[in-house]
C-alpha positions in Angstrom: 0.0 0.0 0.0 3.4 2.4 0.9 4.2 1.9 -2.3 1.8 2.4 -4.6 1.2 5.7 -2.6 4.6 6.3 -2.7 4.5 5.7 -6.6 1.3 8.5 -6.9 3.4 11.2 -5.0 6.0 10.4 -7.6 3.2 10.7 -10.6 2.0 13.8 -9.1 5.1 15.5 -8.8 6.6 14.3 -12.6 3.3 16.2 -14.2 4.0 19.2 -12.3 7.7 19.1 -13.3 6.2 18.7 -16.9 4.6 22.0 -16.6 7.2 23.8 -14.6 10.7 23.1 -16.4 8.7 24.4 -20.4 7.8 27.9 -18.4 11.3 27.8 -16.8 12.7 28.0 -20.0 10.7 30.3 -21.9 10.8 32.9 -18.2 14.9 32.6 -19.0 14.9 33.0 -22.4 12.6 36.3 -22.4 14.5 37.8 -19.4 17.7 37.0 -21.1 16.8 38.9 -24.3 15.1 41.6 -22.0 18.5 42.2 -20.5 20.9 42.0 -23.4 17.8 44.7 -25.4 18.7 46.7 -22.0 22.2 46.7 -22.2 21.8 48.1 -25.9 19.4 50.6 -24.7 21.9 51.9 -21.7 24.9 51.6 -24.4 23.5 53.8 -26.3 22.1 56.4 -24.2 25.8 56.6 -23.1 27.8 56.9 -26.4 25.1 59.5 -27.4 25.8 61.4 -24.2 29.2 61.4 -24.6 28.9 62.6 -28.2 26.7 65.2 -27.4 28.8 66.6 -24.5 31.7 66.3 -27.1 30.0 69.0 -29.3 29.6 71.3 -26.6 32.8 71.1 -25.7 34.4 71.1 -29.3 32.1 74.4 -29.6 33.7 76.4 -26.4 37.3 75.0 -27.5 40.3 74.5 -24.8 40.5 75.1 -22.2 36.5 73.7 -21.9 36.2 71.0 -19.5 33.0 68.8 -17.7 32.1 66.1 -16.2 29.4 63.7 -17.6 27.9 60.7 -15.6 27.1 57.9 -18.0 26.8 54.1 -17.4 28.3 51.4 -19.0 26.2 48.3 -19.6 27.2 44.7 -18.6 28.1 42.6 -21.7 30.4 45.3 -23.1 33.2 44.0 -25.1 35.1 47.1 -26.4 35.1 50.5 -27.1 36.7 52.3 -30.0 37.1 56.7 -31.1 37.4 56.8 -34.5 37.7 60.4 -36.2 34.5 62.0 -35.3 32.6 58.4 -34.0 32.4 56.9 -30.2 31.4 52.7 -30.5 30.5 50.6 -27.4 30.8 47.0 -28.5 28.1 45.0 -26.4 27.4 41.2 -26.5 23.6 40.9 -28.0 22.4 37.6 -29.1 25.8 35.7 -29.2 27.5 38.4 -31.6 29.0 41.8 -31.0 27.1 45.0 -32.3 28.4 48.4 -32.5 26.2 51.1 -30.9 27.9 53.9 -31.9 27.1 58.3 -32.0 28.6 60.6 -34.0 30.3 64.4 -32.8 31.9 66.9 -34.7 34.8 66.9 -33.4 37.6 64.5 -33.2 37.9 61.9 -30.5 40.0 60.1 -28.6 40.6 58.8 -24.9 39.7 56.2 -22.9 36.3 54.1 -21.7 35.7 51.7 -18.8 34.6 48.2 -19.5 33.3 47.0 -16.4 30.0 47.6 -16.0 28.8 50.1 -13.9 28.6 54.2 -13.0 31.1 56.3 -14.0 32.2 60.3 -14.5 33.9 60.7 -17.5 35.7 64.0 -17.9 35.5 65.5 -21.8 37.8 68.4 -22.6 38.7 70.1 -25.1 42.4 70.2 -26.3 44.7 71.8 -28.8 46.1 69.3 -30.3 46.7 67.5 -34.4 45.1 64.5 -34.0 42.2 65.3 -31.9 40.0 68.2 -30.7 38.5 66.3 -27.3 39.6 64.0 -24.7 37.7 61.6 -22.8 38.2 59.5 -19.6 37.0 58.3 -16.6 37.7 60.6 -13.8 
C-alpha cells in the first residue's frame, strides 16, 4: 500500500515538473533577451551622451572642460574613437554589435569596460590628432 502511494506522489510530482521546467525556459529566455535589449538601450544612451557633451565642448574650444555621468552596460566587449565616432561594442544575441554616436569633433581617450557608474571627464584640447579627450575621472 506504501508503495503504490509512494508511486502517486512520484506521478504527481513528474506532471507538475512537466509543466514547470517548459515555463522555466521560456521565463529565462525572455529575461535574457530583455537584459541584453537593455544593455543596448543603456549603451547607447551613453555613447550618445558622450557625443553630445563632445559637441559642446568642441564648440567652447580648450581650455573647456565637464564632467558627464554615464553608465556602462554589462556585456560590453570594447570600445573604439574613431575620427569623429564613439562605438560601445556590447554582446547581444551571441555576436558583438556596434552602438555607436557621432560628434563633430575629433575623438580620442579612454572608456571603462566593467560595468557600472562612472564620471567621465570630456575636454577640449589643442592638439593635431584630436580636438576632445575623454576618460573616466
Amino acid at each position: 500500500m506504501r508503495a503504490q502511494a509512494a508511486f502517486e506522489y512520484m506521478l504527481i510530482v513528474i506532471i507538475a515538473l512537466a509543466f514547470m521546467v517548459p515555463a522555466w525556459t521560456y521565463i529565462t529566455s525572455v529575461k535574457t533577451e530583455a537584459s541584453e535589449e537593455l544593455a543596448l538601450s543603456y549603451a547607447k544612451s551613453s555613447v550618445d551622451r558622450l557625443a553630445s557633451t563632445a559637441d559642446l565642448i568642441y564648440s567652447q574650444g580648450p581650455p573647456a572642460k565637464v564632467k558627464v555621468h554615464v553608465y556602462i552596460p554589462d556585456g560590453v566587449e570594447g570600445y573604439n574613437f574613431t575620427n569623429k565616432t564613439v562605438a560601445l561594442f556590447v554582446r547581444y544575441r551571441n555576436t558583438v554589435t556596434p552602438v555607436y554616436a557621432d560628434s563633430k569633433a575629433s575623438l580620442n581617450g579612454t572608456l571603462p569596460l566593467v560595468e557600472g557608474n562612472y564620471w567621465m571627464q570630456v575636454e577640449a584640447v589643442e592638439n593635431d590628432n584630436y580636438d576632445v579627450f575623454v576618460q573616466a575621472v
